[in-house]
DSSP file (Angstrom, degrees, kcal/mol; ACC not computed):
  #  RESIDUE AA STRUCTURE BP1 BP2  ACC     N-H-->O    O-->H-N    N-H-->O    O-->H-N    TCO  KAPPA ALPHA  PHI   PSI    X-CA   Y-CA   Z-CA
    1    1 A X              0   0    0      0, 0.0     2,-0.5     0, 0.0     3,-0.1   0.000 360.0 360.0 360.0 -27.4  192.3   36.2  -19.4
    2    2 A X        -     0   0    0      1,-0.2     6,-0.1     9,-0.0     3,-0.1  -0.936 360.0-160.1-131.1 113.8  190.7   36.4  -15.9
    3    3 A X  S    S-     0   0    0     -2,-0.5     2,-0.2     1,-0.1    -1,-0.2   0.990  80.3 -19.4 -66.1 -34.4  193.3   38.5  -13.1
    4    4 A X  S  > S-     0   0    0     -3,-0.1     4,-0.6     0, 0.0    -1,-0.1  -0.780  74.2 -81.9-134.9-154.0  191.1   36.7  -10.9
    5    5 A X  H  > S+     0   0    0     -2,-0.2     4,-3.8     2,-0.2    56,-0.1   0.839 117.3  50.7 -88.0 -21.5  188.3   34.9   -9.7
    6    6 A X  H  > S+     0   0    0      1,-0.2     4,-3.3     2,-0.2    -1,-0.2   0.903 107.9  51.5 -53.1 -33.3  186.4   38.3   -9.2
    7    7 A X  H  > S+     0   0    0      2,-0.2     4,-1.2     1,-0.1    -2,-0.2   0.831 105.7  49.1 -66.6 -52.8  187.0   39.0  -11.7
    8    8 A X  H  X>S+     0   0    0     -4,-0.6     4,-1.7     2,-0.2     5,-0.5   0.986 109.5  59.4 -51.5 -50.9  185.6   35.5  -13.6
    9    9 A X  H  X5S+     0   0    0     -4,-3.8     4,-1.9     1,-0.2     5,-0.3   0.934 100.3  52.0 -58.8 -53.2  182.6   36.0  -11.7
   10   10 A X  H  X5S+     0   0    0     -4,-3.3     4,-4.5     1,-0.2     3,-0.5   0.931 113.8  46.9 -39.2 -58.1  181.9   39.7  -13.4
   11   11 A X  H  X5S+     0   0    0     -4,-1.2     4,-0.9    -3,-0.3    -2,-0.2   0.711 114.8  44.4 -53.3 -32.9  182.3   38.1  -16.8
   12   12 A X  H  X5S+     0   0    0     -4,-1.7     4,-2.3     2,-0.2    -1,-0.3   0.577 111.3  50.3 -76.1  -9.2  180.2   35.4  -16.1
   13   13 A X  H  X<S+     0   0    0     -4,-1.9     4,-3.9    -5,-0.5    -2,-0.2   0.916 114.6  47.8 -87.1 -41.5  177.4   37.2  -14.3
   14   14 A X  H  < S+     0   0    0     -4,-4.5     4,-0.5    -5,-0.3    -2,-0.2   0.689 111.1  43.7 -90.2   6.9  177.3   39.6  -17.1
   15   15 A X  H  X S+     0   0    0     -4,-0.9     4,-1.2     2,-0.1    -2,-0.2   0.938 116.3  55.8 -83.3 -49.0  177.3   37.1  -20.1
   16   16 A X  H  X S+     0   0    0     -4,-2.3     4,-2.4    34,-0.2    -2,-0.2   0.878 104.5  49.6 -28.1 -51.4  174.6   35.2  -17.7
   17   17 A X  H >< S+     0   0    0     -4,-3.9     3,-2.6     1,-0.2    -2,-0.1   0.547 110.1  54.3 -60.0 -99.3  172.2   38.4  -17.4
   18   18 A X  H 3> S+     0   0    0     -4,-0.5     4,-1.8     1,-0.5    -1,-0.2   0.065 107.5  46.1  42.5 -69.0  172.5   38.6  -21.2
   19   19 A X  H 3X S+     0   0    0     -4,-1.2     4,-1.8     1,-0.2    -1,-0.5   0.893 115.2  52.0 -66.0 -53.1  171.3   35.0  -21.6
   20   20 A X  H XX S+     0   0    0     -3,-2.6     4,-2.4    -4,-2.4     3,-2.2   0.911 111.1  43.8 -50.2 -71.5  168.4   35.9  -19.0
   21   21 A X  H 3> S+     0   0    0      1,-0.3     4,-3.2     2,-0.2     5,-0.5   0.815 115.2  45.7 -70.1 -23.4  167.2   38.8  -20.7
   22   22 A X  H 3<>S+     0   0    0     -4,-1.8     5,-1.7    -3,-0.3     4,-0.4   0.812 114.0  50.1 -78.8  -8.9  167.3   37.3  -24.3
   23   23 A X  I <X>S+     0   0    0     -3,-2.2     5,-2.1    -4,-1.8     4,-1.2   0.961 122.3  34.0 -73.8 -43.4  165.5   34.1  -22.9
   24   24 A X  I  <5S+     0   0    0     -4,-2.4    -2,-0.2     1,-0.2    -3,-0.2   0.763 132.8  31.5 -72.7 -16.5  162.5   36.7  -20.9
   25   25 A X  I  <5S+     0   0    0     -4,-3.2    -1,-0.2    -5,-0.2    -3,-0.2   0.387 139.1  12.0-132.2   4.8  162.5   39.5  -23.7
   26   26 A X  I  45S+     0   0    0     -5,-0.5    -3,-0.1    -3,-0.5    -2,-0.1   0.600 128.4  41.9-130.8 -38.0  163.3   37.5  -27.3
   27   27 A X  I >X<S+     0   0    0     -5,-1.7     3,-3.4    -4,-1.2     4,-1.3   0.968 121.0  43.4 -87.2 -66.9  162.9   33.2  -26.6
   28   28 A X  H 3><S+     0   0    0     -5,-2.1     4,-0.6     1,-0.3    -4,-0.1   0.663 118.1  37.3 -64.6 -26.9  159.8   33.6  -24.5
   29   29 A X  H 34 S+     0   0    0     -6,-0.3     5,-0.3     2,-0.2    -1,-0.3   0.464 113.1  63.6 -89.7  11.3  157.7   36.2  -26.4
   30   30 A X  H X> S+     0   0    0     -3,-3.4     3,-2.0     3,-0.2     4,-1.9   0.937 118.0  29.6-112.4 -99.0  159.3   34.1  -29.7
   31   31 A X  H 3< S+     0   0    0     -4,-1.3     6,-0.3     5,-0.5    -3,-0.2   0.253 121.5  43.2 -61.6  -8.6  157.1   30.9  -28.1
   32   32 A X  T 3< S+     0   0    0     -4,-0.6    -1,-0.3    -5,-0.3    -3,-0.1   0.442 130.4  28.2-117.1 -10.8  154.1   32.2  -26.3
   33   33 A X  T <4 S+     0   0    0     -3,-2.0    -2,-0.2    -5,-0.1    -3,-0.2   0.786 134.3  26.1-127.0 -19.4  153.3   34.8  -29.3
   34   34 A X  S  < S-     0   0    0     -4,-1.9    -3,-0.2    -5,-0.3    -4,-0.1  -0.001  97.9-119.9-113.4  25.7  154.7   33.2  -32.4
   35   35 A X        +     0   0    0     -5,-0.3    -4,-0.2     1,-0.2    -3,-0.1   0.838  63.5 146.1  43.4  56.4  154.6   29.4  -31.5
   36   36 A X    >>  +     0   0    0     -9,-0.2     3,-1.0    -8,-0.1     4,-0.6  -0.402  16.4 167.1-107.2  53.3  158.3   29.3  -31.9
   37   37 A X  H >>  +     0   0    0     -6,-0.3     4,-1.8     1,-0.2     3,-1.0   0.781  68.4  77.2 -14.8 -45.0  159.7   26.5  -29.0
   38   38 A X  H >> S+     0   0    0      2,-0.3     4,-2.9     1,-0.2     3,-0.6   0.918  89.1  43.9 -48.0 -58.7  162.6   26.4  -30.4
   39   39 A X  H <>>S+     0   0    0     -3,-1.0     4,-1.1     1,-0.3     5,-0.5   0.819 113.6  49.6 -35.5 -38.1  164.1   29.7  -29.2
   40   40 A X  H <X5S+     0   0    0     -3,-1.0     4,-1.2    -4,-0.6    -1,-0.3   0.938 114.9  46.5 -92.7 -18.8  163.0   29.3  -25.6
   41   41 A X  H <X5S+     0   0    0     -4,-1.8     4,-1.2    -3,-0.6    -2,-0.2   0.881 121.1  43.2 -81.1 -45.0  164.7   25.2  -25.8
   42   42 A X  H >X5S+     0   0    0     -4,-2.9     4,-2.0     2,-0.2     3,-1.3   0.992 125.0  29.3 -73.4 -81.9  168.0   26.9  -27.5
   43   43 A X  H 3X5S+     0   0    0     -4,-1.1     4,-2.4     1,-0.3    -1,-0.2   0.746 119.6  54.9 -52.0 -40.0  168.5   30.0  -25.3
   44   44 A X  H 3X<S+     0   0    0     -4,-1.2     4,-2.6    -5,-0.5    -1,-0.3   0.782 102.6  55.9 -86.5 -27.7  167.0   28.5  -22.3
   45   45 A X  H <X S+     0   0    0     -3,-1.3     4,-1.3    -4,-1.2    -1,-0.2   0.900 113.0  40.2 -79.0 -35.9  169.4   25.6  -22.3
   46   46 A X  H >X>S+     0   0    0     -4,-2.0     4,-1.3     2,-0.3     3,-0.9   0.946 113.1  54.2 -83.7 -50.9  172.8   28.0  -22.3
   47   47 A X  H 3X5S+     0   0    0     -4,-2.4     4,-2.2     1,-0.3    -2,-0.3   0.865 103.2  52.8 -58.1 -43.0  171.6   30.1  -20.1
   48   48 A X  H 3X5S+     0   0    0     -4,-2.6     4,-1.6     2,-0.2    -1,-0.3   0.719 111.1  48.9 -62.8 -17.2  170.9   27.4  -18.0
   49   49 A X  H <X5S+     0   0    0     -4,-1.3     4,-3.7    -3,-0.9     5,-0.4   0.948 111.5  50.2 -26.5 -80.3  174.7   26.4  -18.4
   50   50 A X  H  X5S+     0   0    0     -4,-1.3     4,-2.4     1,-0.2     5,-0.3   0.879 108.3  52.0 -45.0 -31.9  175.7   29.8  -17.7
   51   51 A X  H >X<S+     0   0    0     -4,-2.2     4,-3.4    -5,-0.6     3,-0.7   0.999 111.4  44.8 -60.1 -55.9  173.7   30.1  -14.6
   52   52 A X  H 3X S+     0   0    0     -4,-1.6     4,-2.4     1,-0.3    -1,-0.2   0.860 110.9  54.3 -71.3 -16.4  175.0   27.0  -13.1
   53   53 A X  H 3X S+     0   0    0     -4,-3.7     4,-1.4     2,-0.2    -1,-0.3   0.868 107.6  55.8 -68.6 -30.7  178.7   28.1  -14.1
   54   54 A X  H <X S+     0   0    0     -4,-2.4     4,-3.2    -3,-0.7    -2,-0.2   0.838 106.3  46.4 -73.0 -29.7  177.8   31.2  -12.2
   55   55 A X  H  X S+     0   0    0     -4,-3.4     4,-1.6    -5,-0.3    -2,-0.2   0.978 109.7  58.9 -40.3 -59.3  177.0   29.2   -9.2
   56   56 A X  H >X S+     0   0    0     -4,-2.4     3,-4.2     2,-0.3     4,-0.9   0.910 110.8  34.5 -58.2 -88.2  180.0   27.5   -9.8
   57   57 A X  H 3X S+     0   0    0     -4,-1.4     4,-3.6     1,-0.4     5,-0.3   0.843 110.5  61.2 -23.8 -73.6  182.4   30.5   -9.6
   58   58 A X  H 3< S+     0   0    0     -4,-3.2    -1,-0.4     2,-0.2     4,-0.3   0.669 107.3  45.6 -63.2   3.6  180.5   32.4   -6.9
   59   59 A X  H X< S+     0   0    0     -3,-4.2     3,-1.3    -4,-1.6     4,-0.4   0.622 114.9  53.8 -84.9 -78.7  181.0   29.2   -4.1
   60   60 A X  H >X S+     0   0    0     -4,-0.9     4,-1.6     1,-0.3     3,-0.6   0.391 116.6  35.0 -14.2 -73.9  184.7   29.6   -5.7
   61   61 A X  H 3X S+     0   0    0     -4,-3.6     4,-2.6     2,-0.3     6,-0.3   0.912 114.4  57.5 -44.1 -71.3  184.5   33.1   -4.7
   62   62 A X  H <4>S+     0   0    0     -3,-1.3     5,-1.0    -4,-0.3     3,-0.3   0.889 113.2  36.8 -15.1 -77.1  182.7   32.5   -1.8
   63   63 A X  H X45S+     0   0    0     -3,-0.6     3,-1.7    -4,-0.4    -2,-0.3   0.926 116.2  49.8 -73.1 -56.4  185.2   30.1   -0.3
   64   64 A X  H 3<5S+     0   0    0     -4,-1.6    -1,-0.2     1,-0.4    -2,-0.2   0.559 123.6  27.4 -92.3 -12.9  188.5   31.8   -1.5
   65   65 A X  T 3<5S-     0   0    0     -4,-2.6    -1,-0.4    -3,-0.3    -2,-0.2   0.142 106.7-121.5-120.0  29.6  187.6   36.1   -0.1
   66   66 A X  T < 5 -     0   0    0     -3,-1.7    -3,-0.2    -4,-0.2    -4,-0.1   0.615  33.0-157.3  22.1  51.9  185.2   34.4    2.7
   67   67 A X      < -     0   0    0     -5,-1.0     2,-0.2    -6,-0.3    -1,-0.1  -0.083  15.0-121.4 -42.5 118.2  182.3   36.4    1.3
   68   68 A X    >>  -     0   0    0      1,-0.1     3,-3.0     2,-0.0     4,-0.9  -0.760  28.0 -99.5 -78.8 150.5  179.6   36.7    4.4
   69   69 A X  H 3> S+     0   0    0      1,-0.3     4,-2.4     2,-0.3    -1,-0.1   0.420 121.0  56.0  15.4 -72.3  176.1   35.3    3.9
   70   70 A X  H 3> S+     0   0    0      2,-0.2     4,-0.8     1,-0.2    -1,-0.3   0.588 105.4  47.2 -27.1 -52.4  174.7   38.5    3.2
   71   71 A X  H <> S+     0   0    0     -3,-3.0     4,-1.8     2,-0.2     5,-0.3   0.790 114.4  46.7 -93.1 -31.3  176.9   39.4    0.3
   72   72 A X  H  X S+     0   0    0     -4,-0.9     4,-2.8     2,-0.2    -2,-0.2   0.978 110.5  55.1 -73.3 -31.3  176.5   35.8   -1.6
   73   73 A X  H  X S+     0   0    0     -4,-2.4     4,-3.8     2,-0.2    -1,-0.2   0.904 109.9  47.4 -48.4 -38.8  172.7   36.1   -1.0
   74   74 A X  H  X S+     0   0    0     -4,-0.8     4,-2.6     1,-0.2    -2,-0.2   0.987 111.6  46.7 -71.6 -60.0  172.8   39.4   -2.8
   75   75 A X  H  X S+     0   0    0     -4,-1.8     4,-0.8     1,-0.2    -1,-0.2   0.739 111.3  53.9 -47.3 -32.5  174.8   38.1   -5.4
   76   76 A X  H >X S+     0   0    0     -4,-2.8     3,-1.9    -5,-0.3     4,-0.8   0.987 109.8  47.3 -50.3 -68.7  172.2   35.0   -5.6
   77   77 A X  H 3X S+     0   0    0     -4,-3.8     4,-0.9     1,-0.3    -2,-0.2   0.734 105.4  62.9 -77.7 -12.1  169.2   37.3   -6.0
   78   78 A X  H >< S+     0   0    0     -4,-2.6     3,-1.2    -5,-0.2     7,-0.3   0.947 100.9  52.4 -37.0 -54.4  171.2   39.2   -8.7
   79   79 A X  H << S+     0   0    0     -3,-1.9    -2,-0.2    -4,-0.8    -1,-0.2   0.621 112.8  39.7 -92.1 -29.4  171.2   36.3  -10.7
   80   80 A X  H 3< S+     0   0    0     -4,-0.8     2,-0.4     4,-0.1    -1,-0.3   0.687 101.5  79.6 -91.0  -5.0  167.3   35.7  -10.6
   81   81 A X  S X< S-     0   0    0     -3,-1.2     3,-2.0    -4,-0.9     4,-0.4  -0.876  91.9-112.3-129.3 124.1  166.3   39.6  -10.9
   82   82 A X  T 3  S+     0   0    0     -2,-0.4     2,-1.3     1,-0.2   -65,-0.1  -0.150 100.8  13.4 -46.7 169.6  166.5   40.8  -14.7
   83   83 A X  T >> S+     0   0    0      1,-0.1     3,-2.6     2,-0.1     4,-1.7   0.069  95.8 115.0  65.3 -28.5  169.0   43.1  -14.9
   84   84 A X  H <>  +     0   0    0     -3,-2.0     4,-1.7    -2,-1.3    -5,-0.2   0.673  57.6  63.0 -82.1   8.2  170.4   42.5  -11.9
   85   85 A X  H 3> S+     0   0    0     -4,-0.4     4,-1.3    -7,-0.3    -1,-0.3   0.580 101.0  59.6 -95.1   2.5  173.9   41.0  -12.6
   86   86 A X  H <> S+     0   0    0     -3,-2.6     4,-1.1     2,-0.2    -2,-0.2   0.786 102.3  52.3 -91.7 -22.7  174.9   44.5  -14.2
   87   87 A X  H  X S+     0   0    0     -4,-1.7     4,-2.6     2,-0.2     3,-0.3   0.962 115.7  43.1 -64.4 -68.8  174.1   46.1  -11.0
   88   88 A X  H  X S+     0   0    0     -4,-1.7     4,-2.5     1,-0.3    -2,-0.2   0.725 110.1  51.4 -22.7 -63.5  176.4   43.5   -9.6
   89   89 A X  H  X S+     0   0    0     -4,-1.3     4,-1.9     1,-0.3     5,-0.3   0.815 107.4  58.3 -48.5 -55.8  179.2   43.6  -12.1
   90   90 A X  H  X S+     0   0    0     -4,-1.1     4,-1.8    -3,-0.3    -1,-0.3   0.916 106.4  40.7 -65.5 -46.1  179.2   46.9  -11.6
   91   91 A X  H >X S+     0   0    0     -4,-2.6     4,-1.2     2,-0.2     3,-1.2   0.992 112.8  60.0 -53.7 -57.9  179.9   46.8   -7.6
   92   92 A X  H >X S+     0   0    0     -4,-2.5     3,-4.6     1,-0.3     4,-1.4   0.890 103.3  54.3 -13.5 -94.2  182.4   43.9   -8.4
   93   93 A X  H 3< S+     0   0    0     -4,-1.9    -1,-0.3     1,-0.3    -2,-0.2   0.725 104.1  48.9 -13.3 -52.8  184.2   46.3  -10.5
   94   94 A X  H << S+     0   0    0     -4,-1.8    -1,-0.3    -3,-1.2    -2,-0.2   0.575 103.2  64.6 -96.9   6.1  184.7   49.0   -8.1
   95   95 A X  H <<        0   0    0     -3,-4.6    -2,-0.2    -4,-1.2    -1,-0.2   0.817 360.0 360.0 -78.4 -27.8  185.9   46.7   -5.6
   96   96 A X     <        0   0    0     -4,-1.4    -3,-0.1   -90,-0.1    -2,-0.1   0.644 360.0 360.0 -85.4 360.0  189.0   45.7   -7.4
């Protein structure tokens, strides 16, 4: 499935942004304006899966191209800034 582990790490970063944006733009305005919990317990629970599986991946990554400091931080702050693992994905992508 995966040619490699960049390669996991694109797929995982961008089904993670996914989960991100439907918990900040669907779960969270689903519970703070229509007293729905449920949404933000449901969504919020895989994306927190997916997050930590993206952790997971980028040390894997990390360790195996000997990524400097500087490029896993960026990849870190992808992962907290909406959007920002499709900016990622995309550089990923034109590396291989």
């Amino acid at each position: 499935m995966f040619r490699n582990t960049i390669d996991q790490l694109r797929i995982v970063g961008f089904i993670e942004g996914i989960s991100f944006l439907l918990l900040l733009f669907i779960a969270m305005p689903l519970k703070y304006m229509l007293n729905q919990p449920l949404a933000v317990t449901i969504v919020g629970g895989l994306h927190g899966v997916l997050f930590v599986w993206f952790m997971i991946v980028l040390g894997v990554v990390t360790l195996r191209y000997k990524w400097s400091v500087k490029k896993v931080a960026g990849a870190i702050l992808a992962s907290i800034i909406p959007f920002g693992t499709f900016v990622l994905e995309r550089k990923l992508r034109d590396q291989v």
